[in-house]
C-alpha positions as CSV (number, residue, x, y, z in Angstrom):
1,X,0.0,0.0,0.0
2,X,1.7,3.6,-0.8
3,X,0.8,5.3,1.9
4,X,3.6,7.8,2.7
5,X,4.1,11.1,0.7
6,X,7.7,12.8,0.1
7,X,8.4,16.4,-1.5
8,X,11.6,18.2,-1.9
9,X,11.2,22.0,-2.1
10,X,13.0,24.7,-3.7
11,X,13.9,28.3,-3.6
12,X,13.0,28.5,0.2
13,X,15.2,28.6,3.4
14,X,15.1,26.5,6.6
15,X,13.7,28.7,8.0
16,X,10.2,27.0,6.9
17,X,10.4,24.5,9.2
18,X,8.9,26.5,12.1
19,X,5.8,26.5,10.2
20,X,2.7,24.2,11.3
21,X,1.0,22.3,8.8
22,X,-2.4,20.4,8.8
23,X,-3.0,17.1,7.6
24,X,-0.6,15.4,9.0
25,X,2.4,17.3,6.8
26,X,5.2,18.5,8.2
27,X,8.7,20.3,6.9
28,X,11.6,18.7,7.6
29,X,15.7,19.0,6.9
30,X,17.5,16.1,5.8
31,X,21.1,16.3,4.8
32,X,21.8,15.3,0.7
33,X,23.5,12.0,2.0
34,X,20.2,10.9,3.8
35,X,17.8,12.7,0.7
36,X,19.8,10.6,-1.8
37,X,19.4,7.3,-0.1
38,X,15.7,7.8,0.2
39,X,15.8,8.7,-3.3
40,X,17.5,5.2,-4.0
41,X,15.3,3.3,-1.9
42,X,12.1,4.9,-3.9
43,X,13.5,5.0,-7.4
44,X,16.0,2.7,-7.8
45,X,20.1,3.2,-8.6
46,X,19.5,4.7,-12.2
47,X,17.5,7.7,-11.0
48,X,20.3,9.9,-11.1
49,X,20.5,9.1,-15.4
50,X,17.0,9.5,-16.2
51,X,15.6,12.1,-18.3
52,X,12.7,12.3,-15.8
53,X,14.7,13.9,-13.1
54,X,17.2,16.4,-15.2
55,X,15.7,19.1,-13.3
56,X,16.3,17.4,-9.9
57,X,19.7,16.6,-10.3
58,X,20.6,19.8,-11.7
59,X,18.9,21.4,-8.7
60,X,21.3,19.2,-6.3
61,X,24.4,20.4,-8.2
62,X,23.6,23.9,-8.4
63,X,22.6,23.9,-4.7
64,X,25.6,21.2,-3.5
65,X,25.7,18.4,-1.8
66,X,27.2,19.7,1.3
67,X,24.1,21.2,1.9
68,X,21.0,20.4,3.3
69,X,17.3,20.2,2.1
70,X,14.0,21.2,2.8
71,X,11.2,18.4,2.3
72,X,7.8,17.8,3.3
73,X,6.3,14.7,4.4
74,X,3.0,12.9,5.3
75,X,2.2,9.6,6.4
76,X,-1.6,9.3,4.2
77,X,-2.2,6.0,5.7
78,X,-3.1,7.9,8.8
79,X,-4.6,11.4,7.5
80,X,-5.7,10.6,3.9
81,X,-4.4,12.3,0.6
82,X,-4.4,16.0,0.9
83,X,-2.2,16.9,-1.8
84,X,-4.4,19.8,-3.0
85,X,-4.4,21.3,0.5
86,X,0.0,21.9,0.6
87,X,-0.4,22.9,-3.1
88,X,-2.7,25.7,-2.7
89,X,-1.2,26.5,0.8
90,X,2.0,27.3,-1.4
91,X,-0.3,29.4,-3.6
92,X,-1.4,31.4,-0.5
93,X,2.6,31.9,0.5
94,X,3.3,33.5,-2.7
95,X,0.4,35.8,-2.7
96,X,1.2,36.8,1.0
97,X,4.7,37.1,-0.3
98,X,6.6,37.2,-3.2
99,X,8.7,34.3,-3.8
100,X,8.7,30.9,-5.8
101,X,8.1,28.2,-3.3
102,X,7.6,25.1,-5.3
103,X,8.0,21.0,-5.3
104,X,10.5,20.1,-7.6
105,X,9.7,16.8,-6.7
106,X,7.1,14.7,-5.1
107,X,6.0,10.9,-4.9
108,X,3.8,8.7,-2.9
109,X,5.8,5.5,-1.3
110,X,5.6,2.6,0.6
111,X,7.3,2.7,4.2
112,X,11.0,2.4,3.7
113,X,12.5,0.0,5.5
114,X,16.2,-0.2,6.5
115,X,17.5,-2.2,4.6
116,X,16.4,-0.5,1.5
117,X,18.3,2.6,2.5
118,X,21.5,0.4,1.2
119,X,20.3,1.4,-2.5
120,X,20.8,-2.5,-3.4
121,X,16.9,-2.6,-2.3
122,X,14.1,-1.1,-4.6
123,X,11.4,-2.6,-3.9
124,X,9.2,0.7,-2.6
125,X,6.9,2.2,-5.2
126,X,6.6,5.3,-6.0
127,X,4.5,8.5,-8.4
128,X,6.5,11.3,-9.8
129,X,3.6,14.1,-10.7
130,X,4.2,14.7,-14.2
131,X,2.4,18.2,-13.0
132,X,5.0,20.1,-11.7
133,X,6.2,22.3,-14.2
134,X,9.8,23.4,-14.4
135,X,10.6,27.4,-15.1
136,X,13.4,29.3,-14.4
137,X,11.6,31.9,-12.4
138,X,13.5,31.0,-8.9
139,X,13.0,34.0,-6.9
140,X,13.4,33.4,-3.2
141,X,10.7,32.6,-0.8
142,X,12.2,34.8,2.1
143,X,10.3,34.4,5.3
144,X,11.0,35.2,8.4
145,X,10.6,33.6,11.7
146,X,8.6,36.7,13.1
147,X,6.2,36.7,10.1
148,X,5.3,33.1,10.5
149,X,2.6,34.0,13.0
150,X,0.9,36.9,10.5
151,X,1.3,34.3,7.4
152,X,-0.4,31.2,9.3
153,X,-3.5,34.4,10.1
154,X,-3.3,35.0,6.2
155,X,-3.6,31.3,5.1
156,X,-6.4,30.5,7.7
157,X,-8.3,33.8,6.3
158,X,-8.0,33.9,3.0
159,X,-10.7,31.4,1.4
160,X,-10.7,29.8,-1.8
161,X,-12.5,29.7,-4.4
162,X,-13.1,34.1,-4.1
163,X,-16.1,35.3,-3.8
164,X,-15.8,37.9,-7.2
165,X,-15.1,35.8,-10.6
166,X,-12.8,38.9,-11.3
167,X,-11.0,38.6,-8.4
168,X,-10.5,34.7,-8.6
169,X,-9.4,35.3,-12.6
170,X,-6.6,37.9,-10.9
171,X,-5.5,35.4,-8.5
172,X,-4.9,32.9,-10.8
173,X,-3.4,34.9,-13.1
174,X,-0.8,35.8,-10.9
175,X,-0.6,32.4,-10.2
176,X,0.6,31.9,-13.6
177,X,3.4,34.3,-13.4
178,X,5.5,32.2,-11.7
179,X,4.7,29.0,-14.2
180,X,5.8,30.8,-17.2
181,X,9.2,30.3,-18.1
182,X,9.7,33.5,-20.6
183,X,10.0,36.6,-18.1
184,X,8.8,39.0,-20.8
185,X,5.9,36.9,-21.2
186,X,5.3,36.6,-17.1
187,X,5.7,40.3,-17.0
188,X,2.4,40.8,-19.5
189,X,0.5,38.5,-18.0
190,X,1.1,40.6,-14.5
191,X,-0.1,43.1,-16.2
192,X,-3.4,41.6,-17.2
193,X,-3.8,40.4,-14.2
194,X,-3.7,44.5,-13.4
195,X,-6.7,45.3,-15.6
196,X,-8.7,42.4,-15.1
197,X,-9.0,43.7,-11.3
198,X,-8.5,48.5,-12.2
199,X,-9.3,48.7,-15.7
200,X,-12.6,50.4,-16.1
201,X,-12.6,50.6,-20.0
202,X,-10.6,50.4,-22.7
203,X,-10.1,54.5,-22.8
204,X,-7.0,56.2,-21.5
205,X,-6.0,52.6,-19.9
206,X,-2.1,53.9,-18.6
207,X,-3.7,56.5,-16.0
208,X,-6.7,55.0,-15.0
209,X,-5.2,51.9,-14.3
210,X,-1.7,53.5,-12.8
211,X,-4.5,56.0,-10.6
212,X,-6.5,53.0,-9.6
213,X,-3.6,51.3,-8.1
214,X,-2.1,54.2,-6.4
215,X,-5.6,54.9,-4.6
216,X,-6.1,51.6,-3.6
217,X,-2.2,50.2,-2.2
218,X,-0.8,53.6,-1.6
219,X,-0.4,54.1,2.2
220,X,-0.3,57.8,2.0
221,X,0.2,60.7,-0.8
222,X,3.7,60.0,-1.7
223,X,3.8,56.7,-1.8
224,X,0.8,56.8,-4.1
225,X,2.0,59.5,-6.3
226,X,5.3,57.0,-6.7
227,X,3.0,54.2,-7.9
228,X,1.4,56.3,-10.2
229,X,4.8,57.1,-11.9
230,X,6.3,53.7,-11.5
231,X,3.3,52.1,-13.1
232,X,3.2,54.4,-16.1
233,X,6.6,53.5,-16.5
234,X,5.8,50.1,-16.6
235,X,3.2,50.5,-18.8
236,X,5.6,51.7,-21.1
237,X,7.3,48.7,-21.5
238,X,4.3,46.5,-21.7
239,X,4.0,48.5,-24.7
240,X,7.1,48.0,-26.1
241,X,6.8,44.1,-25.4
242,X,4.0,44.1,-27.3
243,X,5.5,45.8,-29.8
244,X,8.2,43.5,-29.9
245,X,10.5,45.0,-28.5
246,X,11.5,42.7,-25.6
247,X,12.9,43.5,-22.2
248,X,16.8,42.8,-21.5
249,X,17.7,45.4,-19.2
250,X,16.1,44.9,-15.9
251,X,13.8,42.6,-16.2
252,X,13.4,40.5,-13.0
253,X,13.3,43.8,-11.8
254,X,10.5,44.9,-13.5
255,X,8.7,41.6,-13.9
256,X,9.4,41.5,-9.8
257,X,7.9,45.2,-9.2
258,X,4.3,44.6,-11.6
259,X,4.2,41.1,-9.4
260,X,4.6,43.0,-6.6
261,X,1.5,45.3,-7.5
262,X,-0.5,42.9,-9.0
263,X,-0.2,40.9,-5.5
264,X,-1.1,43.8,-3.2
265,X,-4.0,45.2,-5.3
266,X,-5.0,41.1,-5.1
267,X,-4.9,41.9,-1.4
268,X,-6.7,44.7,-1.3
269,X,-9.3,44.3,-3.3
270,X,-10.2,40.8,-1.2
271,X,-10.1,42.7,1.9
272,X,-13.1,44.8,0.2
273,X,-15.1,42.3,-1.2
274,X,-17.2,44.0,-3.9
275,X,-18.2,44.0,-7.0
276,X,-15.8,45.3,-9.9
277,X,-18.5,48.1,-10.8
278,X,-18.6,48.9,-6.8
279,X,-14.0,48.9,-6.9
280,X,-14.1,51.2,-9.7
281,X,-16.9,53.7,-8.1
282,X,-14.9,53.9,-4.9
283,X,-11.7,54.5,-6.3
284,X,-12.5,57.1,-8.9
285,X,-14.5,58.7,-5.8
286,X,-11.2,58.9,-3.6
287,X,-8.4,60.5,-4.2
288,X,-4.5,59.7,-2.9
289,X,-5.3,61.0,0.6
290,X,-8.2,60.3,1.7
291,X,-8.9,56.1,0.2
């Protein structure tokens, strides 16, 4: 019976580990000697020259095997499969903060016993998801011990599916964003994730959307007026994308400052809970000061 889950996680620290989950999961640390043993117990001693796992062992090069690595576990014989739940809680992380916590690798097995951690035993099965997709968007999932508290609030509060279809089409579109592999792509699908939540109509589209944003994540007057300016800016080089003229210069920069936006209105606008027609009325009502 497989009945015991394994995931190896990438571009966060260890950090992680102080975080509860439900479900019987749990983060652990294991050292690349004790990962790679499981590894051989699970998949066999030719793992290592499959196709399959290129991006795995890439991952354990570029990150070295002195080091250590974070996984998650579960033991489903006792708490049932609940793979959809650490999936979208990875969803929520990335909208409470920026960063591209992701499996690189997960499988359901069969208890390991001892004697298969030898690598001469592989007699455990075992289900690579052929799911996970591979990009090379691997911005850093930097959380702090302090902020665990505030994020295990956020993923407790924030209910999916939303309530708004607009609101749920913005979520997943930034959920994309960290899927697509071309950043100059990610970066215009940011920006429709932008419109679909502060574009009232297709007329004069730069400053109603760049106003909209300002009024709505701006904590006060200057830090409004500076999103304004910032997204016009950007907005200039959606243009030139779609014009073909694609970004060189810059652009995790850029594609990490639109994300940024696109997060925070996402944020907002839940905290609000109205209808698109009812977002655009209040914020062409307010101004910089006074939202």
């Amino acid at each position: 019976m497989v009945d015991h889950f394994l995931g190896i996680l990438e571009n966060v620290s260890e950090i992680i580990v102080n975080m509860p989950l439900k479900h019987g999961y749990s983060f652990d640390i294991l050292s690349y000697h004790d990962l790679e043993n499981i590894l051989l117990a699970i998949e066999g001693d030719g793992w290592q020259y499959s196709c399959e796992y290129d991006h795995l062992y890439n991952y354990f090069d570029v990150k070295g095997r002195q080091d250590n690595y974070v996984i998650i576990t579960q033991n489903q014989s006792q708490n049932g499969d609940h793979l959809d739940y650490i999936l979208e809680t990875f969803e929520k992380m990335r909208l409470f903060k920026p960063g591209n916590i992701r499996l690189i690798y997960y499988c359901c097995h069969d208890e390991i016993q001892e004697g298969d951690l030898d690598g001469s035993v592989a007699s455990v099965s075992s289900t690579m998801s052929s799911e996970i997709i591979f990009t090379d968007d691997n911005s850093f999932y930097d959380i702090k011990v302090e902020e665990i508290p505030e994020l295990l609030d956020f993923l407790n509060n924030f209910t999916l599916p939303l309530k708004h279809d607009y609101l749920q089409l913005a979520y997943e579109t930034y959920q994309k964003t960290f899927e697509i592999k071309d950043k100059n792509l990610s970066f215009l699908v940011s920006m429709i994730g932008i419109e679909l939540l502060l574009n009232p109509s297709h007329i004069e589209i730069t400053h109603r959307v760049s106003r909209n944003a300002a009024v709505l994540i701006g904590k006060n007057k200057d830090e409004s007026i500076e999103i304004y300016e910032r997204m016009k800016k950007l907005y200039g080089i959606r243009s030139k994308i779609v014009h073909g003229e694609l970004m060189r210069v810059d652009s995790e920069v850029h594609l990490k400052e639109i994300r940024s936006y696109l997060k925070e209105s996402i944020q907002e606008s839940t905290k609000l809970n109205i209808s698109k027609q009812e977002l655009m009325f209040e914020l062409n009502t307010y101004g910089f000061t006074n939202y």
